[in-house]
C-alpha positions, 0 to 999 in steps of 0.5 A: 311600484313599490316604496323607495323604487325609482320614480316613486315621488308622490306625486299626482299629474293633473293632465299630460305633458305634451314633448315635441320633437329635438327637444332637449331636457337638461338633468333633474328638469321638472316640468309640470302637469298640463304644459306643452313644449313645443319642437326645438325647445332646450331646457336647461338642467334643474329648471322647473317649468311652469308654463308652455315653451315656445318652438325653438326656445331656450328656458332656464331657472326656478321658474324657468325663463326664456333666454335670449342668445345673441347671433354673435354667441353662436359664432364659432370662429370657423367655417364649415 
């Protein structure tokens, strides 16, 4: 790459970041070297993940953090 091109950030990976499957990545996340992020982990947008997500989590913030979400706030109002 060029200067200035897309994705020129200077910077240097120590070691591959491994994504499972459905997993969702939130805008301008940066997960760093060496982590993996297991199947349907979400990430929300601009979180900087530091350490592994586990299956089925959803993390959030500067270092990310899990967050917990009630069976109540999954409850739409209606029935399919």
């Amino acid at each position: 790459m060029s200067r200035g091109e897309v994705g020129d950030v200077g910077t240097v990976s120590r070691g591959n970041v491994v994504i499972g499957n459905d997993v969702w990545v939130g805008h301008r996340a940066s997960i760093l070297s060496c982590l993996r992020i297991d199947d349907g982990a979400m990430i929300g947008a601009r979180a900087v993940v530091t350490s592994d997500v586990e299956p089925y989590s959803i993390v959030a913030g500067n270092p990310s953090r899990p967050r917990i979400i009630s069976s109540s706030e999954w409850d739409f109002g209606y029935v399919l």
